[in-house]
TORGU-290608 format. One line per 4 residues: number of its first residue (from 1); their letters; for each residue x, y, z of N, C-alpha, C. Coordinates in nm, 2 decimals. Layout:
BEGIN
NUM = a = X,Y,Z,X,Y,Z,X,Y,Z | ...
END
This chain:
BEGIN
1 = xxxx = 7.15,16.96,10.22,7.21,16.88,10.12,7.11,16.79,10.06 | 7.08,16.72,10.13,6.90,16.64,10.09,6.83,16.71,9.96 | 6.79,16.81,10.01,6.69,16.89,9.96,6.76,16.94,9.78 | 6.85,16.98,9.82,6.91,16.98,9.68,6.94,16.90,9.63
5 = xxxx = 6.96,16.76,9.66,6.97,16.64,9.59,6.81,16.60,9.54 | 6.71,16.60,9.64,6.55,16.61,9.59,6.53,16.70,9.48 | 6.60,16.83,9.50,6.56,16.92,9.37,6.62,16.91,9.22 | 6.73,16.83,9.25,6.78,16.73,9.08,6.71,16.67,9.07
9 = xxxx = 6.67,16.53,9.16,6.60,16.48,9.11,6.42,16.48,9.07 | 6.40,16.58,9.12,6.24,16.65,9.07,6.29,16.72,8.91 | 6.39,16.82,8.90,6.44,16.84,8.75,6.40,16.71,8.67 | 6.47,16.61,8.73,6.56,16.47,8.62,6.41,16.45,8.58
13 = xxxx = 6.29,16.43,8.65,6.16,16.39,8.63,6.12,16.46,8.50 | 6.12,16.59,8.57,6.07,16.66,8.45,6.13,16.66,8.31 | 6.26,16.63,8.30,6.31,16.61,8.22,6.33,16.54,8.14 | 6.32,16.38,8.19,6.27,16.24,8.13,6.10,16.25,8.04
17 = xxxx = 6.06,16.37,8.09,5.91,16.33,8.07,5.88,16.46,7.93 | 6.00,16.52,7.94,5.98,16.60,7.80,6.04,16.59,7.67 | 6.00,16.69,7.57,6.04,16.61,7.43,6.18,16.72,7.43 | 6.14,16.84,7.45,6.29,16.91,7.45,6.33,16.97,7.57
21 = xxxx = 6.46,16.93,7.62,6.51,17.05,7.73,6.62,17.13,7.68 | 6.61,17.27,7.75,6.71,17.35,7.77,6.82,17.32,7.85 | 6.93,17.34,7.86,6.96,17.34,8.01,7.05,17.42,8.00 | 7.06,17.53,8.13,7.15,17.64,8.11,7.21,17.62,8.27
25 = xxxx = 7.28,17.76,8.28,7.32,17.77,8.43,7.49,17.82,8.38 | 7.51,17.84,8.52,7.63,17.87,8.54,7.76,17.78,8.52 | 7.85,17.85,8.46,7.98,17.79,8.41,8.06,17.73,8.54 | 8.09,17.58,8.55,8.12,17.53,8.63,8.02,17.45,8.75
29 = xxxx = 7.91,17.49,8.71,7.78,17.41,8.77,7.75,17.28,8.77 | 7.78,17.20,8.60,7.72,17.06,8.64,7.69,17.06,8.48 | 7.71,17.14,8.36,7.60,17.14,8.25,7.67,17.00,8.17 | 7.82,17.00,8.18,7.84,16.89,8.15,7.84,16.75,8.13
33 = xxxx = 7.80,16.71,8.29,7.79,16.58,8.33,7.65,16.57,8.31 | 7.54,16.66,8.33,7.39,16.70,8.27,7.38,16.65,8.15 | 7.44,16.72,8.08,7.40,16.68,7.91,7.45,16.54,7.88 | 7.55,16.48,7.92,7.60,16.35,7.92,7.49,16.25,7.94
37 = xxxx = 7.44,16.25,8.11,7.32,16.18,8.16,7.18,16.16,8.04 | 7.19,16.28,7.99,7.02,16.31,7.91,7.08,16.25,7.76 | 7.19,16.25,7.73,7.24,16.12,7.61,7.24,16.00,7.65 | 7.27,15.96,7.74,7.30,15.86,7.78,7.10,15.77,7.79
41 = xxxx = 7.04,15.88,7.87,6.86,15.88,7.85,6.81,15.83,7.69 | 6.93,15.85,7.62,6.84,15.84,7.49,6.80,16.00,7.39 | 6.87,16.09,7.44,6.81,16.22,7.39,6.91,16.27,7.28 | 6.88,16.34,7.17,6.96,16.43,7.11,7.00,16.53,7.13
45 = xxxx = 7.14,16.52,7.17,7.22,16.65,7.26,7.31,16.74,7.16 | 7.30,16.86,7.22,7.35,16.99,7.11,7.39,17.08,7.23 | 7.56,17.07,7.21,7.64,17.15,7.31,7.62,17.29,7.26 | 7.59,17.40,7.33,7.60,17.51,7.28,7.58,17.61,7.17
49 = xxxx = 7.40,17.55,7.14,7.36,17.56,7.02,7.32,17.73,7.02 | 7.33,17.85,6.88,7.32,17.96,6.89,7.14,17.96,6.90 | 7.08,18.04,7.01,6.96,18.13,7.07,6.87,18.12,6.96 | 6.95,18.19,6.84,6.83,18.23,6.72,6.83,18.11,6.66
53 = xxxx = 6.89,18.02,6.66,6.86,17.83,6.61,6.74,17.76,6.66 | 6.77,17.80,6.82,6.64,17.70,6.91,6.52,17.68,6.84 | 6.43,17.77,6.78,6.27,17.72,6.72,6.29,17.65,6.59 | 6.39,17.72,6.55,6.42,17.55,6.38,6.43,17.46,6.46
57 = xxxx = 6.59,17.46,6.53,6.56,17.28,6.56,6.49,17.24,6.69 | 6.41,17.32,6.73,6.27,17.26,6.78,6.13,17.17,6.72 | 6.13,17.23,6.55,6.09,17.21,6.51,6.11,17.10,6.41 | 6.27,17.08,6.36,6.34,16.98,6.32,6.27,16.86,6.40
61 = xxxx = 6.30,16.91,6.53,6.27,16.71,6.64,6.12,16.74,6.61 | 6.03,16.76,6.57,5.86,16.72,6.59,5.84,16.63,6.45 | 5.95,16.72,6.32,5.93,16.67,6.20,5.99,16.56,6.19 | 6.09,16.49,6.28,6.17,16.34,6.26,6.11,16.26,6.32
65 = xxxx = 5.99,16.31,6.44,5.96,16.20,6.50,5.98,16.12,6.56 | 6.01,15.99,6.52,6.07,15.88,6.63,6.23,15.87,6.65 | 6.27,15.94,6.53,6.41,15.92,6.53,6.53,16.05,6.63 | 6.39,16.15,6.61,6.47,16.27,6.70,6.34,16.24,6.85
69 = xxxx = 6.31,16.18,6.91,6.15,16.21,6.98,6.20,16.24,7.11 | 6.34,16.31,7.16,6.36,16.41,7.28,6.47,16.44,7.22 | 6.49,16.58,7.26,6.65,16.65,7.22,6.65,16.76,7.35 | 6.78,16.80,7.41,6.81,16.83,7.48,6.92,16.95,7.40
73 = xxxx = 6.93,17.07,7.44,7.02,17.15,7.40,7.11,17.26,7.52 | 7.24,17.28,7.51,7.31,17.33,7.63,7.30,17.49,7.57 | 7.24,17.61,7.64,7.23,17.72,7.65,7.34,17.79,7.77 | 7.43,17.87,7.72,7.52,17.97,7.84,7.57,18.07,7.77
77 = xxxx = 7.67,18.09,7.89,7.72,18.21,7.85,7.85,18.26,7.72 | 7.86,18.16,7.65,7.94,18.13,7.56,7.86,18.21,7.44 | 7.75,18.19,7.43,7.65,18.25,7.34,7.73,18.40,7.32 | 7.75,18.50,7.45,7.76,18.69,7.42,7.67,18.69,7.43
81 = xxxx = 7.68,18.79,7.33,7.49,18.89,7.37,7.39,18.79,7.31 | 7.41,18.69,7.24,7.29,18.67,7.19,7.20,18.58,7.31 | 7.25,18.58,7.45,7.21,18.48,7.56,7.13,18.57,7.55 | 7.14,18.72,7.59,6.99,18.78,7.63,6.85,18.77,7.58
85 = xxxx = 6.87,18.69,7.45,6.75,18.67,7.34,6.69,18.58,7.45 | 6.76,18.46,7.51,6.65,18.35,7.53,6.59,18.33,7.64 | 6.56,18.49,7.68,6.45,18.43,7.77,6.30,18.41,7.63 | 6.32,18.54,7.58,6.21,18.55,7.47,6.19,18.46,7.36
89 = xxxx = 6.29,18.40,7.32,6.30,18.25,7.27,6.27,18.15,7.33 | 6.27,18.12,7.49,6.21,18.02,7.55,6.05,18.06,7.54 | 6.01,18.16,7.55,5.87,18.19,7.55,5.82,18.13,7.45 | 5.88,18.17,7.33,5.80,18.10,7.19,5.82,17.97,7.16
93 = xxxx = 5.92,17.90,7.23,5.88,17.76,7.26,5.81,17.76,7.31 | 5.77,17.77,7.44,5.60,17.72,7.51,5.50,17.76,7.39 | 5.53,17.81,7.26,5.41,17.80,7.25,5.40,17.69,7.08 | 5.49,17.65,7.10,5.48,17.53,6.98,5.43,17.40,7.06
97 = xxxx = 5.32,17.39,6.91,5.25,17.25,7.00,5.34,17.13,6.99 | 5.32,17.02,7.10,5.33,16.92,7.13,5.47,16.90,7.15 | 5.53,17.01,7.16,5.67,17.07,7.21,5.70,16.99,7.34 | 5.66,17.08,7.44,5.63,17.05,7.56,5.78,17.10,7.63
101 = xxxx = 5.82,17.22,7.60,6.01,17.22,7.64,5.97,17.24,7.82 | 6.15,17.26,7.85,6.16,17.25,8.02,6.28,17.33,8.02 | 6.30,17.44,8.12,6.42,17.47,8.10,6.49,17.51,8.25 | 6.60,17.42,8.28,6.65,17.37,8.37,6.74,17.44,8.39
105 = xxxx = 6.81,17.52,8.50,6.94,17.63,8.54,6.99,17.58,8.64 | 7.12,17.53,8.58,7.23,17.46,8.73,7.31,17.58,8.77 | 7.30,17.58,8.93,7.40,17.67,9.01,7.47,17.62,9.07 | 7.50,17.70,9.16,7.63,17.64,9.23,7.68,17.75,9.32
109 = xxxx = 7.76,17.75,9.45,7.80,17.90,9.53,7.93,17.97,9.48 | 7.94,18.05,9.54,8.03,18.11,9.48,8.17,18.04,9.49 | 8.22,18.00,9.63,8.28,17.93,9.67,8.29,17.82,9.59 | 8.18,17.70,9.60,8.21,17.60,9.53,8.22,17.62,9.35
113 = xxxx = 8.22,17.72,9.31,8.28,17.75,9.14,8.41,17.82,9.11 | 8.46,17.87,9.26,8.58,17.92,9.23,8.67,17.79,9.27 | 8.65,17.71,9.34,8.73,17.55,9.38,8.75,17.48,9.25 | 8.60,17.45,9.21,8.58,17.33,9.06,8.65,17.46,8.97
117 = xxxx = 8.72,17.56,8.96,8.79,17.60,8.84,8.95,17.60,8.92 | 8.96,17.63,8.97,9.10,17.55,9.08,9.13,17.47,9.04 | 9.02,17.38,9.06,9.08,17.22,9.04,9.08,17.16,8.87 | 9.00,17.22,8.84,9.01,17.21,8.60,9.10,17.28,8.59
121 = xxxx = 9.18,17.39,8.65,9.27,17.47,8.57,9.23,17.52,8.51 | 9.13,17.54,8.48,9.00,17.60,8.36,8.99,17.77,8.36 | 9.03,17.84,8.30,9.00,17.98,8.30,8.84,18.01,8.30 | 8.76,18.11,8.36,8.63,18.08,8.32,8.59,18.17,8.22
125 = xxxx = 8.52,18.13,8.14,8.49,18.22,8.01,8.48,18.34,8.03 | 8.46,18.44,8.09,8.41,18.53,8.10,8.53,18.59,8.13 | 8.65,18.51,8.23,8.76,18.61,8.26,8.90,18.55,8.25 | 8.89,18.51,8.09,9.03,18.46,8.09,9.13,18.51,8.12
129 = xxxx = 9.16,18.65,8.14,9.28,18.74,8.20,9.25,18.79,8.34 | 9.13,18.73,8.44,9.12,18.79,8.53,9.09,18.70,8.67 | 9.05,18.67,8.77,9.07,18.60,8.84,8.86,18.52,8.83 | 8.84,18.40,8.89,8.75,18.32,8.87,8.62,18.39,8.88
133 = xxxx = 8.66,18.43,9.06,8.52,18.49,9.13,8.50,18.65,9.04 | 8.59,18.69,8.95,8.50,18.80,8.87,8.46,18.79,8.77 | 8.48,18.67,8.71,8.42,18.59,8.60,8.28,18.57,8.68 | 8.25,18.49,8.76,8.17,18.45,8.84,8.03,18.56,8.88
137 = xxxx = 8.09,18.63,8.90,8.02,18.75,8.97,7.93,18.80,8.81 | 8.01,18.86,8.75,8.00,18.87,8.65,7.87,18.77,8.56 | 7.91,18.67,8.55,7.81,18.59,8.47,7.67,18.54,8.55 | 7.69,18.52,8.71,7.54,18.55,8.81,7.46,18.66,8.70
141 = xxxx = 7.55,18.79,8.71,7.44,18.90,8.70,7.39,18.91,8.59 | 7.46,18.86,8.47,7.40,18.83,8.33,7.29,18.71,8.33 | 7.31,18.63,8.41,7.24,18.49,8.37,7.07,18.47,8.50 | 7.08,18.64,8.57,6.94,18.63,8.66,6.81,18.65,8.56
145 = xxxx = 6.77,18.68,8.47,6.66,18.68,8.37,6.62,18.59,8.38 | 6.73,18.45,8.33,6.70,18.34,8.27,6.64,18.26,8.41 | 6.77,18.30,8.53,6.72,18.17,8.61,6.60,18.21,8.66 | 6.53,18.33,8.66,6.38,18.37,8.72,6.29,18.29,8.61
149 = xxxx = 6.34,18.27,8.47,6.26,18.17,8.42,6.25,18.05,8.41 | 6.37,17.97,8.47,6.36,17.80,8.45,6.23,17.80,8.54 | 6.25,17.63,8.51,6.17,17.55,8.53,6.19,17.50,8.66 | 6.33,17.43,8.70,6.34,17.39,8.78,6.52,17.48,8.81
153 = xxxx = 6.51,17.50,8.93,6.66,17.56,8.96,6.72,17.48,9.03 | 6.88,17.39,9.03,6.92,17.33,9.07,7.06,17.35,9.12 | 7.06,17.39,9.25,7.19,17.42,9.33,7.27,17.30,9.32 | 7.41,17.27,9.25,7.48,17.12,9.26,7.58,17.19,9.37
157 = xxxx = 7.58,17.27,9.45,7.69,17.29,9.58,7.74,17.18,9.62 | 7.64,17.11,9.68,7.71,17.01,9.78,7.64,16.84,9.67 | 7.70,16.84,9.54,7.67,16.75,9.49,7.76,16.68,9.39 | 7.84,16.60,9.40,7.95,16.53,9.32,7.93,16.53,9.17
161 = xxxx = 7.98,16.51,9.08,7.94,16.52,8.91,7.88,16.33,8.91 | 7.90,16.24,9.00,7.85,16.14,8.99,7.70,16.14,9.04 | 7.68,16.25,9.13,7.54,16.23,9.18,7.44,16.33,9.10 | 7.54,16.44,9.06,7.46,16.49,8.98,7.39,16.44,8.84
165 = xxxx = 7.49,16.33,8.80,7.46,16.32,8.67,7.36,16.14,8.71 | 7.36,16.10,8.80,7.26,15.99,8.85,7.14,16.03,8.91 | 7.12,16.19,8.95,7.00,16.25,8.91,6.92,16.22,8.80 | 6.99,16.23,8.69,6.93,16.24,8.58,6.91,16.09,8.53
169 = xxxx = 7.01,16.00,8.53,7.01,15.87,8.49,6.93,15.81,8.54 | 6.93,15.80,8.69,6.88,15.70,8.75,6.69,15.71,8.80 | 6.68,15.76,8.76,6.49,15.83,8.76,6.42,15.72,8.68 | 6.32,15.65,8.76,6.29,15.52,8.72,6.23,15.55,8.55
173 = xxxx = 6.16,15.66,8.51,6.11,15.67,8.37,6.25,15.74,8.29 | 6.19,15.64,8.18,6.31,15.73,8.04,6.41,15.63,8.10 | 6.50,15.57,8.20,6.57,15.52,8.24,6.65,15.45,8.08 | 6.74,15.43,8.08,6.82,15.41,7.88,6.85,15.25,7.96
177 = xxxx = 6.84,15.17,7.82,6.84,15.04,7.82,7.01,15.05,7.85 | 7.10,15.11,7.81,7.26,15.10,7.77,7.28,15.16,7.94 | 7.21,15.22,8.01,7.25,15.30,8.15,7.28,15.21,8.23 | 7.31,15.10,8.24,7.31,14.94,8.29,7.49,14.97,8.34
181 = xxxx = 7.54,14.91,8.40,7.74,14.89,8.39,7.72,14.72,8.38 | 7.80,14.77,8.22,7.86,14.64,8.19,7.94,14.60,8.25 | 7.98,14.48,8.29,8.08,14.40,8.36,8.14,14.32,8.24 | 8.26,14.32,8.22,8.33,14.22,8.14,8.42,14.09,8.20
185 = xxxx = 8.42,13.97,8.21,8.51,13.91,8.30,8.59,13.84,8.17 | 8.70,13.87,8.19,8.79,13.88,8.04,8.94,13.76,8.06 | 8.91,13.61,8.09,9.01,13.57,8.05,9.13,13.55,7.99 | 9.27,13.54,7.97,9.34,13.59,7.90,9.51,13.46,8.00
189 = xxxx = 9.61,13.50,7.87,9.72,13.40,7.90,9.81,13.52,7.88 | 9.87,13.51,8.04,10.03,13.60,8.01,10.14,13.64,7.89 | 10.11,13.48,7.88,10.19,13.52,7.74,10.17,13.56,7.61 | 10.06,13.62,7.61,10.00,13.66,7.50,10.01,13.79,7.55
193 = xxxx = 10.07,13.86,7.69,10.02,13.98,7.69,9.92,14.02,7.78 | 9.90,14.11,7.88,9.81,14.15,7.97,9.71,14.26,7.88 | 9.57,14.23,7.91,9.50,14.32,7.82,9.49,14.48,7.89 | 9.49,14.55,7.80,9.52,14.71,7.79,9.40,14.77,7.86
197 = xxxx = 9.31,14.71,7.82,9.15,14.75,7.87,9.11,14.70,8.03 | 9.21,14.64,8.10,9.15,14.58,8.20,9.09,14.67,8.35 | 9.02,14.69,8.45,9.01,14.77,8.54,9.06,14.74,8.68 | 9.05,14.60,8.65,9.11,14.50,8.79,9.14,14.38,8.70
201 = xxxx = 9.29,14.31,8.80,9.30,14.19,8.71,9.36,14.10,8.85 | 9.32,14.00,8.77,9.35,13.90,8.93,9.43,13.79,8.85 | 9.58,13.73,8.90,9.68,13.62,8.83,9.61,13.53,8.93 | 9.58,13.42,8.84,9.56,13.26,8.87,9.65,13.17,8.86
205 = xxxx = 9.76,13.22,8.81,9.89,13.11,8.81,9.90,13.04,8.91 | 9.91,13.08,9.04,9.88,13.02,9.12,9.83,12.86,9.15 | 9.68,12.87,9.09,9.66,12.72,9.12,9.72,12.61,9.04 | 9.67,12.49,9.01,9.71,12.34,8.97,9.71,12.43,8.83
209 = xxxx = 9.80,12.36,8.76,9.79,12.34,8.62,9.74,12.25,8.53 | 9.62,12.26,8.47,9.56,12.13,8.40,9.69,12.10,8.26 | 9.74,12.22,8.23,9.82,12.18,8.10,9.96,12.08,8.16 | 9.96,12.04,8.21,10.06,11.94,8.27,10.02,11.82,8.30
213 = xxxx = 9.88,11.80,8.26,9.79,11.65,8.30,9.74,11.66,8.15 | 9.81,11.52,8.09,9.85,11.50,7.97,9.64,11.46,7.93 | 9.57,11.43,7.98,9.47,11.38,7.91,9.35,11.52,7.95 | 9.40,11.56,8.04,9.31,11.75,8.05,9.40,11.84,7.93
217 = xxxx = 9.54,11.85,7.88,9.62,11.94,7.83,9.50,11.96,7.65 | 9.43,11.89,7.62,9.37,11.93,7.47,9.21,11.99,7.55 | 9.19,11.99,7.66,9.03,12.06,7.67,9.09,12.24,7.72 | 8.94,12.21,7.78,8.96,12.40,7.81,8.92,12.41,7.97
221 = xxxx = 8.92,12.53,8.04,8.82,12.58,8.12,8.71,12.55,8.11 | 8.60,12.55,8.02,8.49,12.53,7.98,8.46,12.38,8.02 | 8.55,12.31,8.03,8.52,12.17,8.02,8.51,12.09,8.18 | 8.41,12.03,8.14,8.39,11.95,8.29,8.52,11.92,8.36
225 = xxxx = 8.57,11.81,8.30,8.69,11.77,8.34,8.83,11.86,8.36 | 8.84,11.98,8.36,8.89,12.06,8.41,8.85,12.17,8.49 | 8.73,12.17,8.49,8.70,12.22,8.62,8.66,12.12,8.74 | 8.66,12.03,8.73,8.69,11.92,8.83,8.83,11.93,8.92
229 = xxxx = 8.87,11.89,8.79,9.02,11.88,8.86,9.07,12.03,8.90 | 9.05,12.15,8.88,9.07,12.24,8.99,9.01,12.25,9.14 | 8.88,12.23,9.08,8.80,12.19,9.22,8.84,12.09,9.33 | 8.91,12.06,9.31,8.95,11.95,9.38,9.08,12.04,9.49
233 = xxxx = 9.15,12.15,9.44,9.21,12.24,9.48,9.16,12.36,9.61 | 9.21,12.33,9.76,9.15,12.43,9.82,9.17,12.53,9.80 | 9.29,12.58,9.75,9.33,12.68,9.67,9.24,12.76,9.59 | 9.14,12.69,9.53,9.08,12.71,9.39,8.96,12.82,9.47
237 = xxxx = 8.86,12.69,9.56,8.78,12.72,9.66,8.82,12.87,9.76 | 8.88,12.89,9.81,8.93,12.98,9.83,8.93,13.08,9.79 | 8.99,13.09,9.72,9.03,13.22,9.60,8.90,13.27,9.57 | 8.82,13.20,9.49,8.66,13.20,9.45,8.63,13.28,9.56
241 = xxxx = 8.58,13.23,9.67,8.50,13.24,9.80,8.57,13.40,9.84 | 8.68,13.45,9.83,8.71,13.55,9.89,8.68,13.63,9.75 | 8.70,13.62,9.62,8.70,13.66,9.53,8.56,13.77,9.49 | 8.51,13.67,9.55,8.30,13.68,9.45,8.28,13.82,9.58
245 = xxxx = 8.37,13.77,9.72,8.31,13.88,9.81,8.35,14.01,9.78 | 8.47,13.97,9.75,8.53,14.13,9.73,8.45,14.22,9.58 | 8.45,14.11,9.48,8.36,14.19,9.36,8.23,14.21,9.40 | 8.13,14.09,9.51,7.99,14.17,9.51,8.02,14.31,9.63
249 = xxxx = 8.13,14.34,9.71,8.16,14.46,9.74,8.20,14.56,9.62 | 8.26,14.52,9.51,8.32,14.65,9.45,8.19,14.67,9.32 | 8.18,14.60,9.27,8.08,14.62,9.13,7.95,14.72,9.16 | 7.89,14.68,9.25,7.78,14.80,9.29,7.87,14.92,9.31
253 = xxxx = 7.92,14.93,9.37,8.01,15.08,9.43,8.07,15.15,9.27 | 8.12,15.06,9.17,8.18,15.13,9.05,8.01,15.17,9.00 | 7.91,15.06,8.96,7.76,15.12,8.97,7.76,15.26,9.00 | 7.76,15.24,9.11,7.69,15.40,9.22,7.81,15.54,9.14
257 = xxxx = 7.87,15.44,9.12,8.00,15.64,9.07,7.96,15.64,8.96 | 7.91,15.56,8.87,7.83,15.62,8.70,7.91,15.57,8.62 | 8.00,15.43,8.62,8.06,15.39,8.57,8.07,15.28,8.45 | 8.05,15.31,8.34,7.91,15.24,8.23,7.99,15.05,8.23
261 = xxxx = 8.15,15.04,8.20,8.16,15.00,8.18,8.30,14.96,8.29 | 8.27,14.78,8.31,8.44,14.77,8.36,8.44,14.62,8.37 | 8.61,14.62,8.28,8.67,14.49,8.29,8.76,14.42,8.40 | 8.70,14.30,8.42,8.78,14.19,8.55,8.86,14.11,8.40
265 = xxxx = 8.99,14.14,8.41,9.08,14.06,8.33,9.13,13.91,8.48 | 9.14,13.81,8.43,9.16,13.64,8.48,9.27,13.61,8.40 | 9.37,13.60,8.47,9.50,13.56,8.38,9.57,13.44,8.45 | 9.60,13.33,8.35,9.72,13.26,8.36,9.78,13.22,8.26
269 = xxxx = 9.90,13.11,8.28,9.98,13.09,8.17,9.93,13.14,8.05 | 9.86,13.04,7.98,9.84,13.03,7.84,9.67,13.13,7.81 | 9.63,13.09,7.94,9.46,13.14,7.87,9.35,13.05,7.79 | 9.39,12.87,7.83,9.28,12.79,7.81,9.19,12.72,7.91
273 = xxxx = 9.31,12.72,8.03,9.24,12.62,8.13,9.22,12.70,8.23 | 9.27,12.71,8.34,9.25,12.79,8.46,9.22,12.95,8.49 | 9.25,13.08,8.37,9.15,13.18,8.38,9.05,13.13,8.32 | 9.01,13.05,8.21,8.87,13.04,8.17,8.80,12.99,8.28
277 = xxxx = 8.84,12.88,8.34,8.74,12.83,8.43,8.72,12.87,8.53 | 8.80,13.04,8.61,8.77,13.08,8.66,8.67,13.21,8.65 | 8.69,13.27,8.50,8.65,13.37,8.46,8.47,13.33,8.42 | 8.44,13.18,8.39,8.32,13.11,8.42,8.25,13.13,8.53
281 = xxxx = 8.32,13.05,8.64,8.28,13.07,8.82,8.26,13.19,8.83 | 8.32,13.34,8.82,8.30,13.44,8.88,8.17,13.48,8.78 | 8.14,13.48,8.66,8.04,13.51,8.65,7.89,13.47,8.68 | 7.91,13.31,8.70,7.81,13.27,8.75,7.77,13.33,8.95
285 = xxxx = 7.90,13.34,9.00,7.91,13.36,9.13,7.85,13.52,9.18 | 7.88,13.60,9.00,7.81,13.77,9.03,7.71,13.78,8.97 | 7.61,13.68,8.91,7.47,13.68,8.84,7.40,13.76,8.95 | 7.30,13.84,8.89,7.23,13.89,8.99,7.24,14.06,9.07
289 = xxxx = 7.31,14.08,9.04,7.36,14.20,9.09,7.26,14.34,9.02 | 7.20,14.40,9.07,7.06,14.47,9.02,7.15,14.58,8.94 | 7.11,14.62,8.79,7.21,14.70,8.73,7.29,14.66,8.67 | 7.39,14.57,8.69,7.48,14.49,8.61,7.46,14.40,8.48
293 = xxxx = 7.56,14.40,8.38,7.51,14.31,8.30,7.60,14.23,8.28 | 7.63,14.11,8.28,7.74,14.06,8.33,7.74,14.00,8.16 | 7.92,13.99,8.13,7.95,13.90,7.99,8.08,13.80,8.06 | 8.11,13.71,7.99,8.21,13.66,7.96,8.32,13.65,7.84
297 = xxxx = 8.42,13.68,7.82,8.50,13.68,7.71,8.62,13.58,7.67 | 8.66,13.51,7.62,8.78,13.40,7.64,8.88,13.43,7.52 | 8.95,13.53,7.56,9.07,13.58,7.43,9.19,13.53,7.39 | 9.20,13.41,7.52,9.34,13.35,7.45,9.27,13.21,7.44
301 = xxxx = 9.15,13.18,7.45,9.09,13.03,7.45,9.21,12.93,7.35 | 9.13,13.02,7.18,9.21,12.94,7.09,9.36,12.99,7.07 | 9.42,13.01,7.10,9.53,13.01,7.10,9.66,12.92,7.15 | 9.71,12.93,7.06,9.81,12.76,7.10,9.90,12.80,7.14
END
């Protein structure tokens, strides 16, 4: 299992470090969550572009330069017969200058392709009227030319669509400024509504209410004087202190599964005093987290 995880990420190298990749392979292999990762890199991705196209728009990215300066294109068996062209298509790329292509074939066992189409429900191209493993069998024996020519061949058997595709992400070069997981900590007031986008939400009603202390009732969260006066709350302390542990447990771990983006919704009553000032603390409390980018948001602040 190792070893095949080494051998993605020796691909992902090579791949970060070129202006165009191929990537082909077997249906149900990984091509999907692949091409995702190499967008996500920053590359121009083209699902299932036709064989006799590849040397135009090879040649398209040299002439755009900085705007196209890696593209990545998915090659299979969806093509028909015109797949058999590319091995001899891949050749005449190697020979365009400053090209530099790579062409990468994900596999997978037999076993593990007849499961992952089990589990999509997914008919496999090759045998929509017939059972997986003769699709399977079938498209092996059409697609051995090509994998005698990659570059790098990469077994995802024993490899998750998270790890496969943080093969490719996580490779310290080419690494994409956006490949980061945003963190949103997203204040908000019940009564306005629980937000739709949230991933975890934690009710603060719970503690003291500043809007009941007639000389705190016109500030906010934000404001000294009401986060004072929560603090003053073991309740408050507490909550925080178990809080920050349980997010610096979860936030790396949604990280590690490839998860770009996730909201902590902070709810109470109205949405001025007590999630703001809490949705403050937790941010300050998860600064730091390698990978993360942490925001704050206050959606019911102004609202009366």
């Amino acid at each position: 299992m190792r070893e095949k995880r080494h051998a993605a990420r020796r691909a992902a190298r090579t791949a970060v470090a070129a202006r165009f990749v191929v990537l082909t392979g077997l249906s149900g292999s990984g091509k999907s969550q692949a091409i995702r990762a190499l967008e996500d890199l920053g590359y121009f991705c083209v699902d299932n572009l036709p064989v006799a196209l590849l040397p135009m728009f090879a040649e398209l990215t040299l002439r755009a330069g900085s705007e196209m300066a890696r593209a990545a294109v998915v090659v299979d068996v969806r093509e028909g017969k015109m797949l058999d062209e590319l091995p001899g298509t891949y050749r005449s790329l190697k020979s365009i200058g400053n090209l530099n292509p790579v062409l990468i074939f994900l596999d997978a066992s037999d076993d593990v392709l007849v499961r992952r189409f089990s589990e999509t429900r997914r008919p496999h191209p090759l045998a929509p009227n017939r059972s997986a493993i003769e699709g399977i069998r079938e498209e092996r024996e059409r697609m051995k030319p090509i994998r005698r020519l990659a570059d790098h061949v990469v077994d995802t058997s024993a490899m998750t669509v998270h790890e496969l595709r943080h093969a490719f992400r996580d490779v310290q070069t080419g690494r994409a400024p956006g490949a980061q997981l945003v963190v949103t900590i997203l204040s908000f007031g019940f009564k306005h509504g629980i937000p739709v986008d949230s991933d975890l939400l934690f009710d603060v009603r719970f503690l003291p209410n500043p809007h009941f202390v007639p000389n705190l009732r016109p500030h906010t969260g934000r404001d000294r004087e009401v986060r004072q006066f929560l603090d003053k709350s073991e309740a408050t302390r507490e909550f925080l202190d178990r809080t920050l542990n349980l997010l610096r447990f979860l936030v790396p771990q949604y990280a590690a599964e490839g998860k770009t983006y996730l909201t902590i919704g902070i709810g109470c009553t109205g949405g001025r005093h007590r999630s703001v000032a809490i949705a403050e603390a937790l941010k300050k409390g998860l600064t730091g987290i390698p990978g993360v980018q942490l925001r704050v948001r206050h959606r019911d602040i102004a609202v009366d």
